[in-house]
One Martini backbone bead per residue (centre of mass of N, CA, C, O) as a GRO file, in nm:
protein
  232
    1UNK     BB    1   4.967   7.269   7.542
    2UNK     BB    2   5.192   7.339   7.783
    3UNK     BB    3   5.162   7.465   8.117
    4UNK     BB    4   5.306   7.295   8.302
    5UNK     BB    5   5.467   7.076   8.573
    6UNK     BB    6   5.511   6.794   8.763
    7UNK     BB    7   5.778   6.654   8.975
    8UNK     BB    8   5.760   6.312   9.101
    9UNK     BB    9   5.794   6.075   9.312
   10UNK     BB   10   5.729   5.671   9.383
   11UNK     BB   11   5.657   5.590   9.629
   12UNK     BB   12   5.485   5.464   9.882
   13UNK     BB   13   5.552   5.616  10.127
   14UNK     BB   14   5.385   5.878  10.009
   15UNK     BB   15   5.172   5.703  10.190
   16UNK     BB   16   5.117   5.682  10.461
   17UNK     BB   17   4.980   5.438  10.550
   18UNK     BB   18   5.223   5.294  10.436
   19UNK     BB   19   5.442   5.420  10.626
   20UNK     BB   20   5.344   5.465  10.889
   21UNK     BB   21   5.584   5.493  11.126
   22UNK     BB   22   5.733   5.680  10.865
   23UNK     BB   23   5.571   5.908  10.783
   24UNK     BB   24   5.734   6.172  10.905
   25UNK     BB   25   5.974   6.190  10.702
   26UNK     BB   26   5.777   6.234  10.447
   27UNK     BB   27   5.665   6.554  10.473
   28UNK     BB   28   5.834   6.725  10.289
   29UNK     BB   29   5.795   6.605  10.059
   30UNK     BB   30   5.502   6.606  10.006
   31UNK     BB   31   5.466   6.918  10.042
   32UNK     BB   32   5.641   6.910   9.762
   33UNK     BB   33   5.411   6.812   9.604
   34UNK     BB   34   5.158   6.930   9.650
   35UNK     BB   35   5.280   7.231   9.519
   36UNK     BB   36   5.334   7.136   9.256
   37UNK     BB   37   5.026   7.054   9.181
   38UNK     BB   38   4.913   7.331   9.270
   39UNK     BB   39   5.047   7.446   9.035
   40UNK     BB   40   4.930   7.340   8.783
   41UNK     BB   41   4.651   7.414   8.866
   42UNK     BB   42   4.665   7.711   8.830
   43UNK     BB   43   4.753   7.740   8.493
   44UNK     BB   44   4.491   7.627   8.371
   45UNK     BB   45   4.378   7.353   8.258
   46UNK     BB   46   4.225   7.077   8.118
   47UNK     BB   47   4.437   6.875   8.109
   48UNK     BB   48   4.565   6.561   8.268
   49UNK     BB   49   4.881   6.395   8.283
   50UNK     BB   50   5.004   6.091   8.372
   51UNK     BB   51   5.388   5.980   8.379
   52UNK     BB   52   5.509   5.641   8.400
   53UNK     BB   53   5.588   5.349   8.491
   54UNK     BB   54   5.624   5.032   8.335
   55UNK     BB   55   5.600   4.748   8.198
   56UNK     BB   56   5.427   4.878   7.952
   57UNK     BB   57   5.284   5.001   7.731
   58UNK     BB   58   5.017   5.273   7.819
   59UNK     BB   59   4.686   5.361   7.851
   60UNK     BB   60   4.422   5.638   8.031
   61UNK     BB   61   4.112   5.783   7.897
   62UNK     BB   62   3.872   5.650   8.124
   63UNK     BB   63   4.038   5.578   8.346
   64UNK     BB   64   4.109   5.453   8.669
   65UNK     BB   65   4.285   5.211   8.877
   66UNK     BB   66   4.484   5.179   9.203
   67UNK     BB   67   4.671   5.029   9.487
   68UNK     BB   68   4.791   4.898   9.795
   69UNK     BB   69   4.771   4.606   9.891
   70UNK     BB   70   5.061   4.473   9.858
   71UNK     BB   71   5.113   4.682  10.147
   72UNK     BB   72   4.852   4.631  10.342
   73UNK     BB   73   4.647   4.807  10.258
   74UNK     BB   74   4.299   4.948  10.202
   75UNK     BB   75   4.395   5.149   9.901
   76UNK     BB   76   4.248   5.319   9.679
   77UNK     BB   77   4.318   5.467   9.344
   78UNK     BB   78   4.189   5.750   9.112
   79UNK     BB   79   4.119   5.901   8.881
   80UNK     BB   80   3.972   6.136   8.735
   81UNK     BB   81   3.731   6.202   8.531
   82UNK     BB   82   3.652   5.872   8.571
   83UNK     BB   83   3.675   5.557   8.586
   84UNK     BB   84   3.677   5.285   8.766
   85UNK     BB   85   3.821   5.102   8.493
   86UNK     BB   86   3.987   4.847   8.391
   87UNK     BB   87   4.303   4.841   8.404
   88UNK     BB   88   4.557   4.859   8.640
   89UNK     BB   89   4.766   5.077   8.744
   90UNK     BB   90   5.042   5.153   8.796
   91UNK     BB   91   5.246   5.240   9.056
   92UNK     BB   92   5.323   5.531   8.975
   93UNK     BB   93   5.026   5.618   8.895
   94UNK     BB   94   4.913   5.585   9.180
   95UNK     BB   95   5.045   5.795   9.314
   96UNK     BB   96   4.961   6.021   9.106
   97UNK     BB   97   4.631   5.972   9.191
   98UNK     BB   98   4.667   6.015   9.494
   99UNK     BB   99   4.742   6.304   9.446
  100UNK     BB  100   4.520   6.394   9.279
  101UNK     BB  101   4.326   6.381   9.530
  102UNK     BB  102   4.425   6.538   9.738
  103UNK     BB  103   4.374   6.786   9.567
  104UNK     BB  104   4.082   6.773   9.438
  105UNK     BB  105   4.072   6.659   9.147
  106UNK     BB  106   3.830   6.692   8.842
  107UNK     BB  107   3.963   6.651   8.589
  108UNK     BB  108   4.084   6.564   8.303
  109UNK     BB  109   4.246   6.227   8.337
  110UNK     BB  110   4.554   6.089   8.193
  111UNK     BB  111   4.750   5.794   8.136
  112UNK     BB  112   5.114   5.700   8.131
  113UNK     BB  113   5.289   5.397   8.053
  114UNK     BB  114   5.676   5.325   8.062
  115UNK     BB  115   5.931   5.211   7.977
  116UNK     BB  116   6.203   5.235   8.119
  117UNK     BB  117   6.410   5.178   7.855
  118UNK     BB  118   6.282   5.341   7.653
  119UNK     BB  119   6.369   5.536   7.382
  120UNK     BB  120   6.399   5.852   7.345
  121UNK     BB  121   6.280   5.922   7.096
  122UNK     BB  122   6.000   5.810   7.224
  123UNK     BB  123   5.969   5.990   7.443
  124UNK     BB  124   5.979   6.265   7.273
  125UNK     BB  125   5.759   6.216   7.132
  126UNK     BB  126   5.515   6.157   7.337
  127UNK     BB  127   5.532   6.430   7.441
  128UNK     BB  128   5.438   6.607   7.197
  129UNK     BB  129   5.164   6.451   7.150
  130UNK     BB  130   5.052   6.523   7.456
  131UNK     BB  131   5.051   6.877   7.412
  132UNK     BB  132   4.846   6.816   7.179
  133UNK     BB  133   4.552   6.719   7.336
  134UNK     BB  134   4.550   7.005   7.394
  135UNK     BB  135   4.560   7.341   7.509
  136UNK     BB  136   4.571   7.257   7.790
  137UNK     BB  137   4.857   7.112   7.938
  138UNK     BB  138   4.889   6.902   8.254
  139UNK     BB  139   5.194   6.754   8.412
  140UNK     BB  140   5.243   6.438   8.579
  141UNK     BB  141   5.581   6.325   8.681
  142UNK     BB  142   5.666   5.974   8.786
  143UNK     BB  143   6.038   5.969   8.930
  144UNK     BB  144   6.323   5.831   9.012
  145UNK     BB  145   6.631   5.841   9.097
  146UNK     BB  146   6.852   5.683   9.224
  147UNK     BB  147   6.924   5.359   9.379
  148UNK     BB  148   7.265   5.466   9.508
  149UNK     BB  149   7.361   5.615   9.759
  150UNK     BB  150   7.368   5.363   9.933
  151UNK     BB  151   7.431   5.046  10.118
  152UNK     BB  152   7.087   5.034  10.161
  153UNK     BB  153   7.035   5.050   9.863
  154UNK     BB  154   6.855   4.857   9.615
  155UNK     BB  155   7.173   4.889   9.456
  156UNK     BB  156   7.342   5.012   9.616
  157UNK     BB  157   7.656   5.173   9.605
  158UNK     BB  158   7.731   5.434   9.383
  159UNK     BB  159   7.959   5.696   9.289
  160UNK     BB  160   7.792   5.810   9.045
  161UNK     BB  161   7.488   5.881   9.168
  162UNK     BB  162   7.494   6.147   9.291
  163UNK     BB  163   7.588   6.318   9.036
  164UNK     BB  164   7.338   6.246   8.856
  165UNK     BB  165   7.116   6.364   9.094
  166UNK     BB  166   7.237   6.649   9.043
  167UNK     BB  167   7.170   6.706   8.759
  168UNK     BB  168   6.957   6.653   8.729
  169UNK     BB  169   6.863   6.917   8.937
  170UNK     BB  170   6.954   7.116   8.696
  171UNK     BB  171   6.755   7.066   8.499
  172UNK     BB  172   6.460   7.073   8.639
  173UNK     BB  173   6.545   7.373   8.771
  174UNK     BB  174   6.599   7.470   8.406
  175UNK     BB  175   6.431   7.345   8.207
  176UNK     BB  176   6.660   7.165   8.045
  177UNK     BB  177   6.549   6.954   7.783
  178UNK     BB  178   6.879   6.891   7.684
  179UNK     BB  179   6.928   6.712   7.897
  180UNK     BB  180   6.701   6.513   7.923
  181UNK     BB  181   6.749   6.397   7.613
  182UNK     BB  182   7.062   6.322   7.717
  183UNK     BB  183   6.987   6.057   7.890
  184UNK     BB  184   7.139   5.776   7.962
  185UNK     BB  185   6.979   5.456   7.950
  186UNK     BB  186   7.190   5.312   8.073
  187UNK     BB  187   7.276   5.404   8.289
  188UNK     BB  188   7.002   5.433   8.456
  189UNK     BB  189   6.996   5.155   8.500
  190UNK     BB  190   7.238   5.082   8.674
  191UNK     BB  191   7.089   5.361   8.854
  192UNK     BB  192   6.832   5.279   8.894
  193UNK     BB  193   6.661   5.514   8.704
  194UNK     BB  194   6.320   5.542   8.621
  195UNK     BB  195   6.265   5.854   8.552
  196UNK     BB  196   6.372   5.881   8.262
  197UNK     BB  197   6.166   5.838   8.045
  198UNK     BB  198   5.948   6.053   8.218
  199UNK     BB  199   6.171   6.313   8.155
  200UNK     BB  200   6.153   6.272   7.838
  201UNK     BB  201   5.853   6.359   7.803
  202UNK     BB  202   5.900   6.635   7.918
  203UNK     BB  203   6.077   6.736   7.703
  204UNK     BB  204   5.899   6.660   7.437
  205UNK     BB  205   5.656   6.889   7.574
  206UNK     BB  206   5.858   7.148   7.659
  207UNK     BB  207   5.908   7.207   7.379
  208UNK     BB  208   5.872   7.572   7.309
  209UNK     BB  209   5.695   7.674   7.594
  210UNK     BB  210   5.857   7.867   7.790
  211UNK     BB  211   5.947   7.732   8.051
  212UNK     BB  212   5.955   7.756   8.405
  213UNK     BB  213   6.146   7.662   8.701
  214UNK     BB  214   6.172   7.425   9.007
  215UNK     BB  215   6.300   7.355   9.307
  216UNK     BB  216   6.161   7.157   9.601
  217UNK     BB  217   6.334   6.883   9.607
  218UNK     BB  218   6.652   6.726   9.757
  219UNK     BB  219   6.644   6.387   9.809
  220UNK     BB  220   6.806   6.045  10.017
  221UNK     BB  221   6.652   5.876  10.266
  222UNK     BB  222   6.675   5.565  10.099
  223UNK     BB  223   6.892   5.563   9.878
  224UNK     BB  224   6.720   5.752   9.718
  225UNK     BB  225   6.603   5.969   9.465
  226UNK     BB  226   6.465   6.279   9.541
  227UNK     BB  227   6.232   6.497   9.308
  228UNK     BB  228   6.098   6.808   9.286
  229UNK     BB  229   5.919   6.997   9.049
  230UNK     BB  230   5.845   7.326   8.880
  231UNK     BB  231   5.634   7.398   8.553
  232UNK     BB  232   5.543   7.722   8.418
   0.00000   0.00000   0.00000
């Protein structure tokens, strides 16, 4: 059963090394990751999973680990309480396992990367799924709001992102899992919102269990929606 989840973007800039220069500028960024991630092991699960974005569907249940190494920095991220062996984690759970990490998680911990594109009735399956794990299952869900929010924005400016990620954020913050399984999969392409599928897990894993939720952060400071969200 599904007992907590924290959502939270997958930059890479929010590892300082990574950010170099530009690290203090998301600093409240991290603190509300971070923030979310301890609501998380608060109510005391027993299994940890991060879902978030990959090239194919895969899964990590005995450990696994990621670099930093493609942005220049010399660090590895593993998830908790398995072997850092196996296929390296996606970017997206690389940043997830690297909060979990900071936060000092030694609990029992899978990863679940999905195609951006995956079809939203499997991924409300497979959220169901994850959260029949245990009998206390807490979810860290790694995913971007639009990449279109500005003219420098990866994907362009386009006039619908403010609107699309204004939405999301009332959704995470009102644990709306029926908004949530009703985002539409082509906008959210069109929005290179990456987050949309692993949004989409959490509304699967957290229907019925009558969690309420908290909106933590909602900027756009590099033209992309950064949203972070505690349900518990």
């Amino acid at each position: 059963m599904l007992v907590a989840a924290a959502v939270c973007p997958c930059p890479p800039l929010l590892v300082p090394e990574v950010a170099a220069g530009a690290a203090a500028e998301l600093e409240p960024l991290r603190a509300a990751c971070d923030e979310a991630v301890g609501a998380v092991l608060a109510a005391g699960p027993e299994l940890i999973v991060v879902v978030g974005t990959g090239p194919e569907a895969e899964v990590w249940t005995e450990g696994g680990a990621g670099s930093f190494h493609r942005y220049g920095v010399p660090l590895v991220a593993a998830l908790p309480g398995g072997r850092a062996e196996g296929p390296e984690l996606a970017p997206s759970l690389t940043v997830g396992a690297w909060l979990l990490g900071r936060a000092g998680v030694t609990l029992p911990t899978h990863a679940c990367a999905v195609p951006a594109d995956a079809p939203a009735d499997r991924m409300l399956g497979l959220g169901q799924g994850l959260a029949g794990l245990a009998e206390r299952v807490g979810l860290l869900v790694m995913g971007d709001g639009s990449a279109c929010r500005s003219l420098k924005a990866p994907g362009y400016l386009d006039e619908r992102a403010e609107g699309y990620d204004a939405a999301l954020a009332r959704a995470l913050g009102a644990a709306d899992t029926a908004a949530l399984a009703a985002l539409d999969p082509g906008l959210a392409a069109e929005l290179k919102a990456e987050g949309r599928a692993p949004w989409q897990v959490l509304a699967g894993a957290a229907e019925g269990a009558g969690l309420t939720a908290r909106l933590g952060y909602q900027d756009a400071p590099y033209g992309v929606g950064y949203l972070v969200a505690s349900w518990s």
